[in-house]
C-alpha positions in Angstrom: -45.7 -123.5 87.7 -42.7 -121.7 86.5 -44.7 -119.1 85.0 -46.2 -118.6 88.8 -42.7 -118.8 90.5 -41.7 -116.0 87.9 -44.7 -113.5 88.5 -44.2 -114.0 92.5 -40.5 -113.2 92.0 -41.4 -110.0 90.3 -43.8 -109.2 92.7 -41.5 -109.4 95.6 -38.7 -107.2 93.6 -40.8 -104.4 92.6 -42.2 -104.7 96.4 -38.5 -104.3 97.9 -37.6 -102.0 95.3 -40.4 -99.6 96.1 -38.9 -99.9 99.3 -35.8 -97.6 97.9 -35.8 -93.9 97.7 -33.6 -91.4 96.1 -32.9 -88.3 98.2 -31.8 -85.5 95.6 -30.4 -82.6 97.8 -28.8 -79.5 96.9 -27.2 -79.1 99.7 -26.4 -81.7 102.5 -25.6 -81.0 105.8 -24.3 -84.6 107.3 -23.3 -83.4 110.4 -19.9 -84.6 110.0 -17.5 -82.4 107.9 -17.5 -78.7 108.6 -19.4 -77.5 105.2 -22.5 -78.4 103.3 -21.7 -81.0 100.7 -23.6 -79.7 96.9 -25.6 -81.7 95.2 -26.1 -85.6 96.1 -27.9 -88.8 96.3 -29.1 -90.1 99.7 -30.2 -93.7 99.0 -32.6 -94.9 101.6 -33.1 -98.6 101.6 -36.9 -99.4 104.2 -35.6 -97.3 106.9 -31.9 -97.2 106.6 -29.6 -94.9 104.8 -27.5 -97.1 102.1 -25.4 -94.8 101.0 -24.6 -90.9 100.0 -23.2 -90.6 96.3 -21.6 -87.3 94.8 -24.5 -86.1 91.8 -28.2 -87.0 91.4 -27.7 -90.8 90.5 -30.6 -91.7 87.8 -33.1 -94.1 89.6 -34.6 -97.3 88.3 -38.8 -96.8 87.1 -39.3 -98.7 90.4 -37.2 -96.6 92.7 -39.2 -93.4 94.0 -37.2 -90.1 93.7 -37.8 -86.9 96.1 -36.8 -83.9 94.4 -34.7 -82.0 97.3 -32.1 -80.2 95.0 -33.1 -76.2 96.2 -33.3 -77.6 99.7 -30.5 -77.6 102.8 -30.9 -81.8 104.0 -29.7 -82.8 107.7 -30.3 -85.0 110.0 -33.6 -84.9 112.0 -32.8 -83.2 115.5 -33.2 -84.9 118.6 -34.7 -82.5 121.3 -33.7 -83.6 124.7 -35.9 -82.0 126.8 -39.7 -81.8 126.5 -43.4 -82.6 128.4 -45.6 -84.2 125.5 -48.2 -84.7 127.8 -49.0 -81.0 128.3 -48.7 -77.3 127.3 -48.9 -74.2 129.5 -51.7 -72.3 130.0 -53.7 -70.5 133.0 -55.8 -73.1 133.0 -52.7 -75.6 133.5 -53.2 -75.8 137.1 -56.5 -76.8 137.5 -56.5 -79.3 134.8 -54.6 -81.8 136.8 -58.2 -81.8 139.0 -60.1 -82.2 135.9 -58.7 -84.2 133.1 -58.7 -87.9 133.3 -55.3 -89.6 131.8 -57.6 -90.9 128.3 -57.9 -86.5 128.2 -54.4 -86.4 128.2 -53.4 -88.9 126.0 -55.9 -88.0 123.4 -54.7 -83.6 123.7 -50.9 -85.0 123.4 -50.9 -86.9 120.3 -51.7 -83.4 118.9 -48.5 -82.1 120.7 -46.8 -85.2 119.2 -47.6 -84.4 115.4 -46.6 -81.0 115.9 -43.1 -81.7 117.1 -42.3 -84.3 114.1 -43.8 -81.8 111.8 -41.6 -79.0 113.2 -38.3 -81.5 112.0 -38.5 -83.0 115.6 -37.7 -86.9 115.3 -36.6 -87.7 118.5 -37.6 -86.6 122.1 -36.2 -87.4 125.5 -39.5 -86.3 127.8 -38.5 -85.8 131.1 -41.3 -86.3 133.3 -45.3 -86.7 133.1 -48.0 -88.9 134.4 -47.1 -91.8 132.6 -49.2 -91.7 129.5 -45.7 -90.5 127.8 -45.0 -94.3 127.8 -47.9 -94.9 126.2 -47.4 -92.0 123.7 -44.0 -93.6 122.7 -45.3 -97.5 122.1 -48.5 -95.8 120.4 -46.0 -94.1 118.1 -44.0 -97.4 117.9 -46.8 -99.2 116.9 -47.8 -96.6 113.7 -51.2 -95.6 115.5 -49.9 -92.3 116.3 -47.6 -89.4 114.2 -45.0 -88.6 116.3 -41.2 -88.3 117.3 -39.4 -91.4 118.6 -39.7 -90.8 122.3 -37.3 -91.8 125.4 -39.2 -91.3 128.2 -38.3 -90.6 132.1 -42.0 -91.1 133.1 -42.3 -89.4 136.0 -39.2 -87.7 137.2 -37.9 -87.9 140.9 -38.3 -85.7 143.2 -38.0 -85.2 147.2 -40.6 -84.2 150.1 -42.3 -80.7 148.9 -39.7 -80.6 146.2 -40.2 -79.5 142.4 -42.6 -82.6 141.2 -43.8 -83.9 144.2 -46.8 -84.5 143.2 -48.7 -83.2 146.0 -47.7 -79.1 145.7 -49.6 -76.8 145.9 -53.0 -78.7 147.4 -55.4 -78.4 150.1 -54.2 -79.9 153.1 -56.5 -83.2 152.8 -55.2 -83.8 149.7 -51.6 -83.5 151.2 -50.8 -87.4 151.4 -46.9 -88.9 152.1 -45.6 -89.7 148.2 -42.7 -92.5 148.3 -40.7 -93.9 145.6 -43.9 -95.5 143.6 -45.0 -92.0 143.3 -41.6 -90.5 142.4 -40.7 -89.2 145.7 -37.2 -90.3 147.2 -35.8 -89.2 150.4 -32.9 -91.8 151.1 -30.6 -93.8 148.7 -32.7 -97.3 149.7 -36.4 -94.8 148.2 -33.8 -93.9 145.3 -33.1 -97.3 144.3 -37.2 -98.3 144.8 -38.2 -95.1 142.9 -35.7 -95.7 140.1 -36.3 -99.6 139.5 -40.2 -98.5 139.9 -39.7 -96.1 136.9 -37.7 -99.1 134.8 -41.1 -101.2 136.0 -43.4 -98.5 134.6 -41.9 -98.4 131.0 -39.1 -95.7 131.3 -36.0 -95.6 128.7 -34.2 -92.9 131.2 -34.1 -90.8 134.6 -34.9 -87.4 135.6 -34.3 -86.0 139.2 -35.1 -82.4 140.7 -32.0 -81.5 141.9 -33.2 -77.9 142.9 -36.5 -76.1 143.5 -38.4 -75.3 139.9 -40.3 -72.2 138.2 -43.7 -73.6 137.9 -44.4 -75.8 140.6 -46.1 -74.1 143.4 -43.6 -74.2 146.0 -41.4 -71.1 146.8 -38.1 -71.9 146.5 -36.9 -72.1 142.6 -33.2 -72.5 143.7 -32.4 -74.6 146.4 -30.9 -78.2 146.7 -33.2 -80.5 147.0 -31.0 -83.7 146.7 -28.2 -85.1 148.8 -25.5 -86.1 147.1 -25.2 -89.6 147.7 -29.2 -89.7 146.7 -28.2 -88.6 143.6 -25.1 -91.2 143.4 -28.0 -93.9 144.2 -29.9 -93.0 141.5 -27.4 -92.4 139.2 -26.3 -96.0 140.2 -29.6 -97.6 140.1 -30.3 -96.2 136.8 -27.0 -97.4 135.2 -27.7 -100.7 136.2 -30.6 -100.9 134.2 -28.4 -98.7 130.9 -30.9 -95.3 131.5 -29.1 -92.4 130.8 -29.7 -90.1 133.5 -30.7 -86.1 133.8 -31.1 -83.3 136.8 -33.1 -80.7 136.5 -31.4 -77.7 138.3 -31.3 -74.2 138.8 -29.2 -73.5 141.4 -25.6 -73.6 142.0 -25.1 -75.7 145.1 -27.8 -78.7 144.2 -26.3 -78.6 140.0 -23.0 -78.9 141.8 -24.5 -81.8 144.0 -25.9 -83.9 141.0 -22.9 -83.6 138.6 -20.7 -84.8 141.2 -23.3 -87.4 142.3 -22.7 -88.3 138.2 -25.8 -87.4 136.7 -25.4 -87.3 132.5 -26.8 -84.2 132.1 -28.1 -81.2 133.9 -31.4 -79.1 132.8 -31.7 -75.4 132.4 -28.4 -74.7 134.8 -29.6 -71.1 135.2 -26.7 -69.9 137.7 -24.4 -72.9 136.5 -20.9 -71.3 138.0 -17.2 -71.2 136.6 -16.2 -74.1 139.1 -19.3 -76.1 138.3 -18.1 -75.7 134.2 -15.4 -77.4 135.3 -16.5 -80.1 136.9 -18.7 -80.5 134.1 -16.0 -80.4 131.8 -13.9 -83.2 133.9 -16.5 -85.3 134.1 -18.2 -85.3 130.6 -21.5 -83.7 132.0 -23.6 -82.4 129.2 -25.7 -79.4 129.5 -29.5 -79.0 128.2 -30.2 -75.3 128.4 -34.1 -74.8 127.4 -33.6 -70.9 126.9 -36.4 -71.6 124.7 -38.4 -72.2 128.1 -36.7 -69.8 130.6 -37.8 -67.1 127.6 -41.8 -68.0 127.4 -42.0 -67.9 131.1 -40.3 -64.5 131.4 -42.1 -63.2 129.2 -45.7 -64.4 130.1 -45.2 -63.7 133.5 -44.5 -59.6 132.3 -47.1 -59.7 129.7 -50.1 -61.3 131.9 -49.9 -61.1 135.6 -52.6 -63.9 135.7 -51.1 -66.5 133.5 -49.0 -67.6 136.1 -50.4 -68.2 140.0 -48.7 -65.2 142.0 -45.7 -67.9 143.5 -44.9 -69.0 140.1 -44.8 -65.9 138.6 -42.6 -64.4 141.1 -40.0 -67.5 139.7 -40.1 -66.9 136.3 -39.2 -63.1 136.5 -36.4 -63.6 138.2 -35.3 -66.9 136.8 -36.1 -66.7 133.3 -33.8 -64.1 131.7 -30.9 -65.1 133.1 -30.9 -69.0 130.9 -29.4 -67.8 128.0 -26.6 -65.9 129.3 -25.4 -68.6 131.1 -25.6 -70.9 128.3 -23.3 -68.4 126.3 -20.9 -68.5 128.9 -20.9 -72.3 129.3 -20.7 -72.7 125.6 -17.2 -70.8 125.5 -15.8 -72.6 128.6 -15.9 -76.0 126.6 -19.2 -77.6 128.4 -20.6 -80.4 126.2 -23.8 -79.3 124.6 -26.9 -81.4 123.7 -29.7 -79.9 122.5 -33.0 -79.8 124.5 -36.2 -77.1 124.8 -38.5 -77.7 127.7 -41.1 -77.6 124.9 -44.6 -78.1 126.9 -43.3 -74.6 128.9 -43.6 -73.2 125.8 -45.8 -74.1 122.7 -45.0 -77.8 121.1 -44.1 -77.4 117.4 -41.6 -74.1 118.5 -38.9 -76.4 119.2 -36.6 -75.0 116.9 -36.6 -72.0 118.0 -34.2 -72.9 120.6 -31.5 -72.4 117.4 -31.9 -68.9 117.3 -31.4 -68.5 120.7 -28.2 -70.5 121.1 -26.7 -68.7 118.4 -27.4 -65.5 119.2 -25.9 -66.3 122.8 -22.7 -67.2 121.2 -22.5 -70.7 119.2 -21.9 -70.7 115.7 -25.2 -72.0 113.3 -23.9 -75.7 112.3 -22.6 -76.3 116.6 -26.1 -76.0 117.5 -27.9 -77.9 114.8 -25.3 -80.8 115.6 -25.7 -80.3 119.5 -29.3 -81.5 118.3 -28.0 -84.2 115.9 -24.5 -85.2 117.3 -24.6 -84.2 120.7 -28.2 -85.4 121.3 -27.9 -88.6 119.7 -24.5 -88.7 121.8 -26.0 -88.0 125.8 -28.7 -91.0 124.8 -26.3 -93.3 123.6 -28.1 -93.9 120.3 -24.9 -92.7 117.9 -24.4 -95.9 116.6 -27.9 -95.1 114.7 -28.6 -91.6 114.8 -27.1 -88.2 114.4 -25.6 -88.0 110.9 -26.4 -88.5 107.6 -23.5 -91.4 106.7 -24.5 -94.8 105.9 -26.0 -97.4 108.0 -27.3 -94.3 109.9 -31.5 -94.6 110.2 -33.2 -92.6 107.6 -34.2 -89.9 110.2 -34.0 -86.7 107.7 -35.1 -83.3 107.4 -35.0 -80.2 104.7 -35.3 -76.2 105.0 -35.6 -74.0 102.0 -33.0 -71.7 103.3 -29.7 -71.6 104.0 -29.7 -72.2 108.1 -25.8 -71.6 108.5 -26.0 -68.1 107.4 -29.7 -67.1 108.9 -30.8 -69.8 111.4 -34.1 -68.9 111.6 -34.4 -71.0 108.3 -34.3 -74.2 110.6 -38.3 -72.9 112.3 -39.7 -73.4 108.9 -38.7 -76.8 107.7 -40.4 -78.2 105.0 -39.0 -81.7 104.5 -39.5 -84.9 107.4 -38.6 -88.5 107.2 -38.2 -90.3 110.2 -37.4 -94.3 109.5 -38.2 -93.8 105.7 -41.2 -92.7 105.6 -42.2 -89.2 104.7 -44.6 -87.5 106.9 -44.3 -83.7 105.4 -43.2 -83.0 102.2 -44.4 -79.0 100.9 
């Protein structure tokens, strides 16, 4: 009997302690202090950072060691704004005719793999059909490889506005959306629509607070919500804890939605001085997506047909000016989070983003940690994300290249984990 209780007790202490890793990094950047710290032990215990120690520590037989020391270590980045459920393409439009929602969940858990492989571990979607929810508890659940998602579901919209669904179709098809589909018109719709999205499955909110680029409807820039709308859904959503994020273009509706109190605002393409500081006052974080405003612009030049005429009209006029206002809100002391529109552009370019904050002003290590602190930050999840410090998940990535002095290092990473388990390794 003894002998038995003794070989259980092993097996349970070699099963925990195979459990542990040791993290040798050259170089780590914890997203805390202002320089890389050289050559140290992360110690991940299941899915938990334990500790960081100075030096590679020597491991027990039992304890498995990943050999990081040439490598630069960080947090995994957060991206705040994406559309797992789709990608562009010319065909985009018609697909919604064609593809059933089992098409659509089966194309996305492509698009889902090749986000965590890019060093993607965490996603905010902002908007789909709904199979997003299903996407995140599939990922949950181990059946799928993919980011940890927060999902909006499907994001709110008004009459004709940027995601009603209904734009763009022949007039039979034309029907009278309300809050179950995501259409909201009055602050009683906003409350339905909200508590109909917390019904659904959704972790957060996502309104249209101006006209888009690639939903057919003309107008790109206009407001689209009243103001107290927007204070309804901001106050429907906080009831339920969901963060809470406006897409926007234009001056006058962005100005509407962060004094409504929206959490964030999306893109902000011709985001004003007066509207920095409000945004400023009120702790409003902007998501740029230059990453997206870029693709656009550029497709719409390069292929006249990848776009339908309305939309392409949009995107040259909207797309280039993104990144210039994100420079500009950047040096007026607007809180950054970090966030793509990945699904405008290709999943798996996420990163990319980097290059494009940097060269519009922000130094290398502000934007990885507006996608580690500031991202982990706008969704609340600090307490467990967004540094490499101890009690911290074990959400960590590695590039081969020094990303503070050429960023493009960070597009080529070579090292995941996301909760302790390795999914990429080269």
């Amino acid at each position: 009997m003894k002998k038995a209780i003794l070989f259980f007790s092993l097996l349970i202490s070699v099963s925990l302690s195979a459990q542990t890793k040791y993290l040798h990094c050259g170089y780590v950047l914890d997203c805390i202090g202002n320089e890389p710290l050289e050559e140290q032990t992360i110690v991940v215990e299941n899915n938990v950072i334990a500790q960081i120690r100075s030096g590679y520590l020597t491991a027990p037989d039992s304890v498995e060691v990943i050999n990081l020391k040439s490598y630069y270590v960080m947090p995994g980045i957060m991206d705040m704004h994406v559309h797992i459920e789709g990608q562009s393409s010319p065909t985009r439009y018609s697909e919604s005719f064609r593809m059933n929602p089992r098409d659509v969940a089966l194309r996305s858990t492509l698009y889902c793999e090749k986000t965590l492989m890019a060093g993607v571990t965490t996603v905010r979607d902002l908007g789909g059909s709904g199979v997003n929810v299903s996407l995140r508890n599939a990922i949950n659940a181990g059946y799928v490889k993919g980011p940890r998602i927060y999902t909006a579901e499907k994001s709110l919209a008004t009459t004709g506005g940027h995601a009603d669904p209904t734009n763009g179709v022949r007039d039979d098809l034309k029907n009278d959306p309300g809050p179950k589909d995501g259409v909201v018109n009055s602050r009683d719709e906003a409350y339905k629509a909200v508590r109909q999205r917390y019904k659904n499955g959704a972790d957060c909110i996502k309104i249209t607070a101006t006209g888009g680029v690639l939903s057919v409807a003309k107008d790109g820039m206009g407001p689209q919500f009243r103001t107290e709308v927007i204070k309804a859904v901001v106050d429907a959503a906080n009831d339920y804890g969901m963060v809470t994020a406006a897409h926007a273009h234009g001056a006058e509706g962005m100005k509407r939605a962060v004094l409504g109190g929206i959490h964030s605002i999306e893109h902000g393409t011709f985001m004003t001085e007066e509207i920095m500081e409000l945004m400023k006052e009120r702790g409003t974080y902007l998501v740029a997506t230059i990453s997206a405003g870029m693709f656009a612009y550029q497709k719409a030049i390069e292929n006249p047909r990848y776009f339908p005429p309305m939309v392409r009209k949009k995107a040259i006029e909207v797309g280039p000016h993104i990144k210039d206002t994100f420079g500009k809100a950047y040096k007026a002391g607007v809180k950054i989070a970090f966030g793509t529109d990945t699904g405008v552009g290709p999943h798996g370019s996420n990163l990319g983003e980097l290059q494009h904050m940097v060269e519009a002003g922000m130094p290398a290590y502000e934007a990885i940690k507006s996608g580690t602190v500031g991202s982990s930050s706008l969704l609340r999840i600090n307490d467990k994300y967004g540094t490499i410090s101890s009690g911290k998940m074990a959400d960590i990535i590695a590039v081969n290249g020094n990303p503070l002095e050429d960023i493009k290092e960070m597009q080529d990473v070579d090292f995941v984990m996301k909760d302790g388990i390795i999914y990429k390794h080269k």
